[in-house]
C-alpha positions as CSV (number, residue, x, y, z in Angstrom):
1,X,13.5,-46.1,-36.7
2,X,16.0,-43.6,-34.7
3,X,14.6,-40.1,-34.4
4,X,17.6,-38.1,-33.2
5,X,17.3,-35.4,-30.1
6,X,17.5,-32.9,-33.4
7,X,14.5,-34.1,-35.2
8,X,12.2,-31.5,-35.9
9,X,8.6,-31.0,-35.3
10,X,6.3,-29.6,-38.1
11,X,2.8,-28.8,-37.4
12,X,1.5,-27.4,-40.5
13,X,-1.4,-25.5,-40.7
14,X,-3.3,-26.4,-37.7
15,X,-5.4,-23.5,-37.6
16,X,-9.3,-22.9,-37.5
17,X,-9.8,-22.7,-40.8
18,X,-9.5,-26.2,-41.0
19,X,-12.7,-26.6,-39.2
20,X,-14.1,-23.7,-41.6
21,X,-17.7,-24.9,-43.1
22,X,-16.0,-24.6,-46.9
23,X,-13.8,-28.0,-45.8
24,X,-17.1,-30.2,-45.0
25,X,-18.7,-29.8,-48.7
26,X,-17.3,-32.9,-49.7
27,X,-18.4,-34.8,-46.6
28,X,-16.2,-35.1,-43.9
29,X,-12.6,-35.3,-43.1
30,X,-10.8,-38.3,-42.5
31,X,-8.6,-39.0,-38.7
32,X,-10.9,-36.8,-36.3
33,X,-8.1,-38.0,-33.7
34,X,-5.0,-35.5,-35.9
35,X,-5.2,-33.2,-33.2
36,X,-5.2,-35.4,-30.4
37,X,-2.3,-37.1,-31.8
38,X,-0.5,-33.9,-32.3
39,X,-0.7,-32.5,-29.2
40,X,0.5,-36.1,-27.5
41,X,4.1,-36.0,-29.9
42,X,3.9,-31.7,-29.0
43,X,3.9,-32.8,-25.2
44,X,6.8,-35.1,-25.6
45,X,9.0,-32.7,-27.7
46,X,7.7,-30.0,-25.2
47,X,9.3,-32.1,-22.6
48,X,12.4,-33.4,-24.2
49,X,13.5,-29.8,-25.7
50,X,13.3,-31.0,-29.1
51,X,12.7,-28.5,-31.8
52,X,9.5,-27.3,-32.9
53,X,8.1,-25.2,-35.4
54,X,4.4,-24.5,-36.1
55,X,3.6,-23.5,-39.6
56,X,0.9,-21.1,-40.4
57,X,-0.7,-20.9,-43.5
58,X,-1.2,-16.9,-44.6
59,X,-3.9,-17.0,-47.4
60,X,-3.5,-14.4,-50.4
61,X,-6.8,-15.3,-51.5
62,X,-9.8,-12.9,-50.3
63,X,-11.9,-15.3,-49.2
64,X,-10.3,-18.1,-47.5
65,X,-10.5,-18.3,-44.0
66,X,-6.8,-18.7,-43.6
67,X,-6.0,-15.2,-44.3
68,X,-5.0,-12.7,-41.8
69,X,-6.9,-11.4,-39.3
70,X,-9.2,-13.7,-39.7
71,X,-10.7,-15.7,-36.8
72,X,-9.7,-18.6,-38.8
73,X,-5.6,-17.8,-38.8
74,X,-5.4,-18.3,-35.2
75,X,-4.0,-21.9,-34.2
76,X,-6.1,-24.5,-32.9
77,X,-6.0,-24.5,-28.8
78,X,-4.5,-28.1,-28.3
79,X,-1.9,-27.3,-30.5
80,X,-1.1,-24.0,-30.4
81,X,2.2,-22.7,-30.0
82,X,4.0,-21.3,-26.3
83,X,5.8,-17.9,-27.4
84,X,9.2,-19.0,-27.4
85,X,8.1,-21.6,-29.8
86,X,9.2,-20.8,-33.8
87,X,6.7,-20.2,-36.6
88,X,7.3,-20.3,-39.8
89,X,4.6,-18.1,-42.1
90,X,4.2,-19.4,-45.8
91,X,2.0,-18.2,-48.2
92,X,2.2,-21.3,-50.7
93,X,1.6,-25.1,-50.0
94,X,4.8,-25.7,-49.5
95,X,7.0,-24.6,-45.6
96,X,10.2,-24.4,-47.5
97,X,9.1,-22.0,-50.3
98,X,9.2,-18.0,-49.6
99,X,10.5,-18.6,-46.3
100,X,13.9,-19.3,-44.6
101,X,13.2,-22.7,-42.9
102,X,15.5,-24.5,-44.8
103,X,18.4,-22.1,-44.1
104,X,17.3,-22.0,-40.5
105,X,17.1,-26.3,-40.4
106,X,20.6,-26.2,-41.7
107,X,22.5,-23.2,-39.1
108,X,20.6,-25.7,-36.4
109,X,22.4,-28.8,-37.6
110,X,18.5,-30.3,-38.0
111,X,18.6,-33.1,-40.9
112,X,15.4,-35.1,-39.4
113,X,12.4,-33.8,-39.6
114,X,8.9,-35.2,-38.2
115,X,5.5,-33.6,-40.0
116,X,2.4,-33.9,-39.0
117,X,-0.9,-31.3,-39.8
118,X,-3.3,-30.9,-42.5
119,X,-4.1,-31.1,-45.6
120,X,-2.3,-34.2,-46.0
121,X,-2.9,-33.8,-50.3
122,X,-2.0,-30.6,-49.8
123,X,1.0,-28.4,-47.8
124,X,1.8,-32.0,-45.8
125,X,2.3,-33.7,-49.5
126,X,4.0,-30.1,-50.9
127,X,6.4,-30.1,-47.9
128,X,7.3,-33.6,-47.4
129,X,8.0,-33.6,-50.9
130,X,10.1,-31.0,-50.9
131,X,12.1,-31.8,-47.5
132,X,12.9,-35.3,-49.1
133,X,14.4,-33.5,-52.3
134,X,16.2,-31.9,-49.9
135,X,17.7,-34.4,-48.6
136,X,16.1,-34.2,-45.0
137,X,15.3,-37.6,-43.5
138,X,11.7,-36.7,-43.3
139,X,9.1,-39.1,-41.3
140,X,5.3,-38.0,-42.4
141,X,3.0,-39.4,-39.0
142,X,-0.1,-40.8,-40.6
143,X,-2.3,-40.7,-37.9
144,X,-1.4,-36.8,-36.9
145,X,-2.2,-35.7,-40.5
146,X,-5.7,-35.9,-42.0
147,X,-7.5,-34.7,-44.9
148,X,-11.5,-33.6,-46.6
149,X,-13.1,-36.2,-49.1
150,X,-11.9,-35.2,-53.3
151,X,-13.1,-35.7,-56.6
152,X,-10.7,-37.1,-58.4
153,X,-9.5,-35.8,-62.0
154,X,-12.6,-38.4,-63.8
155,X,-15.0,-36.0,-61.1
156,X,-15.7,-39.2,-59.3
157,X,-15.4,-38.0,-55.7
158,X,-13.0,-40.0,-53.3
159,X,-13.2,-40.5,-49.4
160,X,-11.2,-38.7,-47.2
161,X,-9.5,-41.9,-46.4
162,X,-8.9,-42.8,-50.1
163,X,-7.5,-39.3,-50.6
164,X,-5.0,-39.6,-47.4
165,X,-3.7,-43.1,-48.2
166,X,-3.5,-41.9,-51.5
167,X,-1.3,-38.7,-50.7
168,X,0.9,-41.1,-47.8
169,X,1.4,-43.8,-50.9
170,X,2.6,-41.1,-53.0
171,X,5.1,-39.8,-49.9
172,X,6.2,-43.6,-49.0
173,X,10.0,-44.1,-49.5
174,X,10.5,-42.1,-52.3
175,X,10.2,-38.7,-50.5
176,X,9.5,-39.6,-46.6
177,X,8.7,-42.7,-44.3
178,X,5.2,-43.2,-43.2
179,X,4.6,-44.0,-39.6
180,X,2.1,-43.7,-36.4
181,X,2.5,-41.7,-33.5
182,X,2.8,-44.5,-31.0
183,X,6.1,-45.9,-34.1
184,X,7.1,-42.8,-33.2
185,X,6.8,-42.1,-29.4
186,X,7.9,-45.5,-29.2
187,X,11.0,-44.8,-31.1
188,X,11.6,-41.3,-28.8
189,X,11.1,-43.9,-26.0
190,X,13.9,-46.1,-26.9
191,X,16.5,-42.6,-27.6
């Protein structure tokens, strides 16, 4: 695996609303470590200059606790971004739709990009999906994403694991490669 010095970092939707009460009533999520995980790639683009860009998820809807000015917009701590770091605002599942963050990839010369955040059934899924269509060589790190247990179409409610390897199996080679962080720091450490 070669992840060029112009691979991109994604962080979608790490915000507190992922830790909003409405998430757990399914059971719980799946990959308690996301964050950790995260924050250790974060420090490593941090300190090689790569690029970075936090999304942030700006509900429509009145009542989700990812709308504006609520507590739950703000970005988790650990992950959070410095203020010179770019951050891309959707309002969809999807990073690349209603904003210009494929334009801006492109005027950067960025054709790799590396995603991690939540909900992995969800804007990872929409956005991987999407990147690969694209034509960005897009790596999806399984262990910094995570998702909330689902029932399934039938109504017969799936794990949070089920739902993630699910999601990842439906990313695999068609749209993005799956890997860990420590394929991927391992990869930076070989650049």
């Amino acid at each position: 695996m070669l992840v060029p010095d112009t691979a991109a970092l994604l962080i979608i939707d790490v915000q507190q609303a992922i830790d909003h009460p409405q998430w757990a009533r399914w059971g719980p999520r799946n990959n308690p470590a996301a964050e950790d995980h995260i924050a250790q790639l974060l420090a490593v683009w941090r300190a090689t200059q790569r690029p970075i860009i936090h999304v942030r998820h700006m509900s429509r809807e009145p009542h989700s606790p990812y709308r504006p000015q609520q507590p739950g917009n703000e970005f988790k701590p650990p992950v959070a971004p410095l203020p010179l770091e770019r951050i891309v605002d959707k309002t969809t599942n999807s990073a690349f739709i209603g904003t210009t963050l494929e334009a801006d990839l492109r005027a950067a010369g960025i054709d790799t990009l590396i995603i991690t955040g939540v909900i992995t059934n969800n804007s990872v899924e929409a956005t991987a999906r999407m990147a690969g269509n694209l034509g960005f060589n897009t790596i999806v790190v399984a262990d910094a994403t995570a998702t909330f247990a689902r029932p399934d179409f039938n109504g017969v409610l799936r794990s949070a694991e089920e739902v993630h390897a699910l999601s990842l199996a439906n990313l695999q080679d068609e749209y993005a490669a799956i890997r860990s962080t420590r394929e991927v720091l391992a990869a930076l450490a070989r650049a």
